[in-house]
N, C-alpha and C positions, 0 to 999 in steps of 0.2 A: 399899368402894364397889361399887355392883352397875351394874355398863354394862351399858343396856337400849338393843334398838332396838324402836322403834314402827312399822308397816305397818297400815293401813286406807286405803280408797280413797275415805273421805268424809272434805273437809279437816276441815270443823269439829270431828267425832266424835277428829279424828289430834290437831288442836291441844289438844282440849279436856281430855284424854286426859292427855296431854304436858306440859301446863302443872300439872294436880291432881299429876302422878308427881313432877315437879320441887321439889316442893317436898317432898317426903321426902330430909333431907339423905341416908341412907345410898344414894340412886337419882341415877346422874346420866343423861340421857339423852343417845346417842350419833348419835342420827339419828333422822327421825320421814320414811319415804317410805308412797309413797301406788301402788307398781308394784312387781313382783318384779325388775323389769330397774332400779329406781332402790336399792330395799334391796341387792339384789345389789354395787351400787356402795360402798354405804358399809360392808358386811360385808368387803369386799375392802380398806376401811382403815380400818377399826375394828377393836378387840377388844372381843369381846361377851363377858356371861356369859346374857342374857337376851334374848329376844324374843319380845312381842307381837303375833301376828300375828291380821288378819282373816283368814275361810275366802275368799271372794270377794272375789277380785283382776281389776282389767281386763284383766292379760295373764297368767292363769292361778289358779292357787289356793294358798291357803297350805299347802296340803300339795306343791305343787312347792316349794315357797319353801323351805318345813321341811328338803328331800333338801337344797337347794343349801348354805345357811347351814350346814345337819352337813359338808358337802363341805370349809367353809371353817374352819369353828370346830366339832371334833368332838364336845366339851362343850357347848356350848350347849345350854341350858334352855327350852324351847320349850313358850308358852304362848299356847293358840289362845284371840281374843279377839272373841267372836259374838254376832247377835242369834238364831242357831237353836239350841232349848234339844232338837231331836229327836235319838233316838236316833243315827240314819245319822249326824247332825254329829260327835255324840260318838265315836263307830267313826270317822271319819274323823281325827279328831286323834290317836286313838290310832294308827291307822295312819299318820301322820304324823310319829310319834315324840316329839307334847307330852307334857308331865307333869301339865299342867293345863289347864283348862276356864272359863273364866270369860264368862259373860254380860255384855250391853252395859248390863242394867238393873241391875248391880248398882252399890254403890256403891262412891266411888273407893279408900275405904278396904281393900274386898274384892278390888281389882284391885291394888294395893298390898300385900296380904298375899299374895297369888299368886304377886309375881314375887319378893319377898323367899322366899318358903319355895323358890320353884323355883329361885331362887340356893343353896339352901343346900343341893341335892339332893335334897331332898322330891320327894314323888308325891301328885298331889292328888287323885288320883284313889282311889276307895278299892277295896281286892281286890274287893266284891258289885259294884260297879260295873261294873270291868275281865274280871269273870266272867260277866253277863250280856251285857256288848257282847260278846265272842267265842262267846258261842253265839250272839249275833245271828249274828254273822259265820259261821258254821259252819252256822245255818241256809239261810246265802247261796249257798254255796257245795258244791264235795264233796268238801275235802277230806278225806284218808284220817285215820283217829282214834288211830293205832299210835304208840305210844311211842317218838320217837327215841332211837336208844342216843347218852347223851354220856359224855364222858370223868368221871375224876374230877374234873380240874380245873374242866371247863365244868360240871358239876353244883354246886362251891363258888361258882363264878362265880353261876352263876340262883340260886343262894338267895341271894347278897347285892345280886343286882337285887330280889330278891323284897320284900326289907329298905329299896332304895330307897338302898344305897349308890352314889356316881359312881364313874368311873373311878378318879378317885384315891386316894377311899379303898380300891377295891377293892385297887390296887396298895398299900395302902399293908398289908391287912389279911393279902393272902394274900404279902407279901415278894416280890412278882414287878414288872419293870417295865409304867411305865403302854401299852407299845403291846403287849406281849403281851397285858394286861387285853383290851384294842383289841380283839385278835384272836380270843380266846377268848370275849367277847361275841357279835363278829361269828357265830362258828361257831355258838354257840347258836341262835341269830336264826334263822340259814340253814336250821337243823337240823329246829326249831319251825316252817319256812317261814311265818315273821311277814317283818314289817317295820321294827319298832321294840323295843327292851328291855321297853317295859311292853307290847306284847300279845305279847312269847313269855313275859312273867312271868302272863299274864292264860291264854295256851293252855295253859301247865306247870301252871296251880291247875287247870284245869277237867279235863286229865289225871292228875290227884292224883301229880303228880310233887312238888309243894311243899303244903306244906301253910297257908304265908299267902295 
């Protein structure tokens, strides 16, 4: 059973939403709020494995929402659900730590498949995708273009982000516990100075540190 929470700050778009996901027995839905300070609440008694959130929230954005919810549920699959199909949006979820991207015009079937694959650890986003939005990004900015040195272990770790494994399986693949996985992630991320697993998987391709 995949526990999803729903965030948009238009009821009808939240109900409408809520009731098409409902009726896929494998999705149950665990809250449908329409504020970060309301989702916020039911993340804090809920267990998630999923959430759809809108980018534009009345008391902020779902990329705060995204930080809070990892804060709470460090697994959680985080799947930004927009009517902006422009680039900046897309860099922002990925900076936000989604895995996926799904448009408002799509249909519910498409929204459904998104949060099923993002239960399963999938990335929907695809490498030419995740490569072009960080040289967005890098055209933005200044950061330095130098190769972090990582360890061995955090070098097994980014190639089986790169692969689109979760934590678990990471712990499960490389024989280590899942909060070392945690940690040695973290370090990656740091290293990369990303903000999310898929754009230090997205800045290590465009460094030809990996080759997916």
């Amino acid at each position: 059973m995949i526990r999803l929470l729903i965030v948009d700050d238009h009821p009808v778009v939240a109900r409408g939403i809520g009731l098409a996901l409902s009726r896929y027995p494998e999705i149950r839905i665990v809250g449908v709020a329409a504020t970060i300070a309301e989702a916020t609440r039911i993340a804090a008694a809920e267990e998630l494995d999923v959430a759809l959130l809108d980018l534009g929230l009345p008391d902020g954005s779902g990329i705060d929402l995204a930080k809070r919810l990892r804060a709470v549920h460090p697994d959680v699959a985080i799947v930004i659900f927009s009517g902006d199909d422009s680039d900046l949006a897309l860099l922002a979820a990925v900076e936000a730590g989604s895995c996926g991207y799904v448009l408002k015009t799509e249909p519910v079937e498409a929204v459904a498949t998104a949060v099923e694959r993002a239960a399963a650890g999938e990335t929907l986003f695809s490498a030419e995708t995740l490569a072009h939005l960080f040289r967005l990004r890098q055209h933005r900015s200044a950061d330095a273009r130098e190769r972090p040195a990582l360890t061995a272990r955090e070098r097994e770790v980014l190639e089986l982000m790169a692969e689109g494994i979760d934590s678990k399986g990471m712990a499960s693949r490389l024989r280590i516990g899942l909060h070392t996985v945690r940690r040695h992630s973290q370090n990656v991320i740091e290293k990369l100075s990303c903000h999310s697993r898929l754009e230090a998987v997205a800045r290590a391709h465009d460094l030809g540190m990996i080759d997916r």
